[in-house]
N, C-alpha and C positions, 0 to 999 in steps of 0.2 A: 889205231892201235895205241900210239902214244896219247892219245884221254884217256882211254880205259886203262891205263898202266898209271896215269896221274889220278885217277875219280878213284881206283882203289888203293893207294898210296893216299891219299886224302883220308880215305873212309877209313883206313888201317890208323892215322896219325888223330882221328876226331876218338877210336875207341880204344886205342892204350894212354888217351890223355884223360878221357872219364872215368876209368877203372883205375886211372893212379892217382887224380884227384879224391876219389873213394878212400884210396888208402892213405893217404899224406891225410885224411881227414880222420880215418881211425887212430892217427897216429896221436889227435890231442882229444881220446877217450880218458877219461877219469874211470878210477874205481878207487872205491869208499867203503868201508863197511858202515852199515847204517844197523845199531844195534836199537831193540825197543823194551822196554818194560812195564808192569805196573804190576804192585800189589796189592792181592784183593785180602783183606780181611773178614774170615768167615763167621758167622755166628750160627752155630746148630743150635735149632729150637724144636720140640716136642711139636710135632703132630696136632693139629686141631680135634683130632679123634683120641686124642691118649694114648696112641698104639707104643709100643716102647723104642721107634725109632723116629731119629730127627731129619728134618728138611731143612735147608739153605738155599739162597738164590742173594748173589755178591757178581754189581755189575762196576766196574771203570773203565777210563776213557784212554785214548793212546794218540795224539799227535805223531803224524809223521811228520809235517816239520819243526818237531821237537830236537832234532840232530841237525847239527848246523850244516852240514855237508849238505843233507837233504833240500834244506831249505834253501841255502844257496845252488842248488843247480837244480831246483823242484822243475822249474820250465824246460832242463835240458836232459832228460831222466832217458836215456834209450832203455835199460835192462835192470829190472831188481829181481836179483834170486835168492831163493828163503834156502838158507844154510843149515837154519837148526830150529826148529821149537820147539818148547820144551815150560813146565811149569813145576818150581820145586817145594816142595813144604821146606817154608823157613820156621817157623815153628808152630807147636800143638799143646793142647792142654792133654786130652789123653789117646791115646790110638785109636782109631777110626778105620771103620771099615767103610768105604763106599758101595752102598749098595746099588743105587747106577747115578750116574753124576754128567752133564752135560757140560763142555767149556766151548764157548763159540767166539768166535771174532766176528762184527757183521759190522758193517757199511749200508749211508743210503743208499735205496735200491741199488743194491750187490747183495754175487753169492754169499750168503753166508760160509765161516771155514767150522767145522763142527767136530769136535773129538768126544766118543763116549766110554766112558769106567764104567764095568761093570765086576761087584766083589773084589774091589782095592782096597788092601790096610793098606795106611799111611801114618805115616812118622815122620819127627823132624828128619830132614834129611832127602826124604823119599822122594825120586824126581819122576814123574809123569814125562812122558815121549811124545810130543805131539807128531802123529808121521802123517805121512802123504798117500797112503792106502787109498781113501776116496777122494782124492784128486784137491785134497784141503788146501793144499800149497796156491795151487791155483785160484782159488778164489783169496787166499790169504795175500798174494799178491793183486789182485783187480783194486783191493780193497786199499794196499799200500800204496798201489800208483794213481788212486783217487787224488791222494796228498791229505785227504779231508780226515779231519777228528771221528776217529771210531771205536766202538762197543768190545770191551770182551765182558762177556756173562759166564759166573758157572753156577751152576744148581742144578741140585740134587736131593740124596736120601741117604740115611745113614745108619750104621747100627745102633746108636746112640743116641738118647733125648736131648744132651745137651754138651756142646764140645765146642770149643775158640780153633783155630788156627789160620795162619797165615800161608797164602799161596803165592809165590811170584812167579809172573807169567815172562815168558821171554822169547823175543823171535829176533834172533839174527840174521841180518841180510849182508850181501853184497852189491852194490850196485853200480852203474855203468852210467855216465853221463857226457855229454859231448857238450862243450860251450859255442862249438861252431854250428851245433843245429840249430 
């Protein structure tokens, strides 16, 4: 009787010491905001057919460890969660309607994160929602805890033969890093 009163006093004393090791260890969790940008500068051009609306296609690139948080704990990264993206015209030569327009973020082999406009005017000003409807978040992060240098592309179609403007792209994260892992 008295081992079995010690073997489970033992085995009691081995699992409130691993589950509180656990927690003395989330206790030195980092969190960071790791914010990303880039802007794309569009150029709307006429149609190879002369039809009276213009096409674009404006790709740049986004380091994630371009934020030095990131890059200093890139190897200790437990959690990055996408808070907000979003793309805003900073500015335009004249209004624009998108007749349908693709913006992706893609990674090598990764999901691509994919948003489509379809009949958006746009003005300076005018902010684009990138949401999470089809699960974009999710590949938008595979692609940010790569660490690796990736793609955002948008192209499209427009009501116009011929239009400038500027888009900046923007995805805000939070993320979670532990230096003891």
């Amino acid at each position: 009787m008295k081992q079995s009163i010690r073997a489970i006093f033992t085995l009691l004393i081995v699992v409130f010491s691993i589950s509180g090791c656990e927690k003395i260890k989330e206790l030195a969790d980092v969190k960071f905001d790791a914010n990303y940008e880039s802007t794309l500068n569009v150029d709307v051009t006429p149609t190879a057919t002369k039809a009276s609306y213009g096409v674009f296609h404006e790709t740049a690139t986004i380091d994630p460890l371009s934020n030095s948080d990131m890059a200093a704990y890139a190897e200790k990264i437990k959690e990055i969660e996408i808070v907000e993206a979003s793309a805003e015209v900073i500015s335009i030569s004249t209004p624009v309607k998108l007749i349908t327009t693709n913006l992706s973020a893609s990674g090598d082999n990764l999901p691509e994160a994919s948003w489509t406009f379809s009949n958006k005017t746009i003005e300076a000003g005018t902010v684009l929602t990138l949401d999470n409807a089809n699960g974009q978040f999710d590949n938008l992060n595979k692609i940010l805890k790569s660490k690796k240098v990736f793609t955002v592309s948008l192209m499209g179609q427009t009501d116009v033969d011929e239009a400038t403007f500027s888009l900046k792209i923007m995805f805000k994260t939070r993320v979670t890093a532990n230096p003891l892992d």
